[in-house]
N, C-alpha and C positions, 0 to 999 in steps of 0.2 A: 504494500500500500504506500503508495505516495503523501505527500502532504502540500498545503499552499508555501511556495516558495523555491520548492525539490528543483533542481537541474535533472531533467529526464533527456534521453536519447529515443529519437523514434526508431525502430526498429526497421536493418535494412530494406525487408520487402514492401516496404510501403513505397509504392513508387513516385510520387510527389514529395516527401519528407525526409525518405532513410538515410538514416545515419547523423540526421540535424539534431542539433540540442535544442532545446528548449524550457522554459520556464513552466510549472503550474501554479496557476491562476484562480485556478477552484476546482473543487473537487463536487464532484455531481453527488444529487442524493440516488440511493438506491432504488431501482424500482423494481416493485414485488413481482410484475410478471416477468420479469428478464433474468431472473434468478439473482445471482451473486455475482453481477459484473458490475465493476466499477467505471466509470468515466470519468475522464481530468479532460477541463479547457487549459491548452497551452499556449503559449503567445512565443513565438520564434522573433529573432531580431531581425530578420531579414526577408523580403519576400522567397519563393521558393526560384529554383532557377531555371525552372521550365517557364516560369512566367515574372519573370523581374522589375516589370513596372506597375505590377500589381501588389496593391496593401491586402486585398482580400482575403489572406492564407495566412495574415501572420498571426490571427487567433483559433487553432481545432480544434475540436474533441475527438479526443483517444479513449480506445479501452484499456483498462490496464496489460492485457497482455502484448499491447504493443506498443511497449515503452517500455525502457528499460533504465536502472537508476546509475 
């Protein structure tokens, strides 16, 4: 489990993201039909580099298993 503040890595197969760091921002609440998956919004410092004059990516949400601390 992550916390607000955590330096996380997105996990390489993500293919717009992997291997970027990022910060989290919040940590999502639980919700009962989706079992026991967590999600963090993270905030990257830089747009992604398939698209670099766009701000739109510098906030995601992740599930925990694809991040890594």
């Amino acid at each position: 489990m992550f916390h607000v503040g955590d330096v996380v890595t997105v996990r390489r197969n993500d293919t717009l993201r992997g291997g970027e760091t990022a910060r989290v921002m919040q940590v999502l609440p639980l919700i009962p039909e989706h079992g026991q998956i967590r999600e963090y919004i993270v905030e990257f410092q830089s747009p992604p580099t398939r698209f670099p004059s766009s701000d739109r990516f510098l906030f995601c949400i992740y599930r925990e298993e694809e991040l890594m601390g």
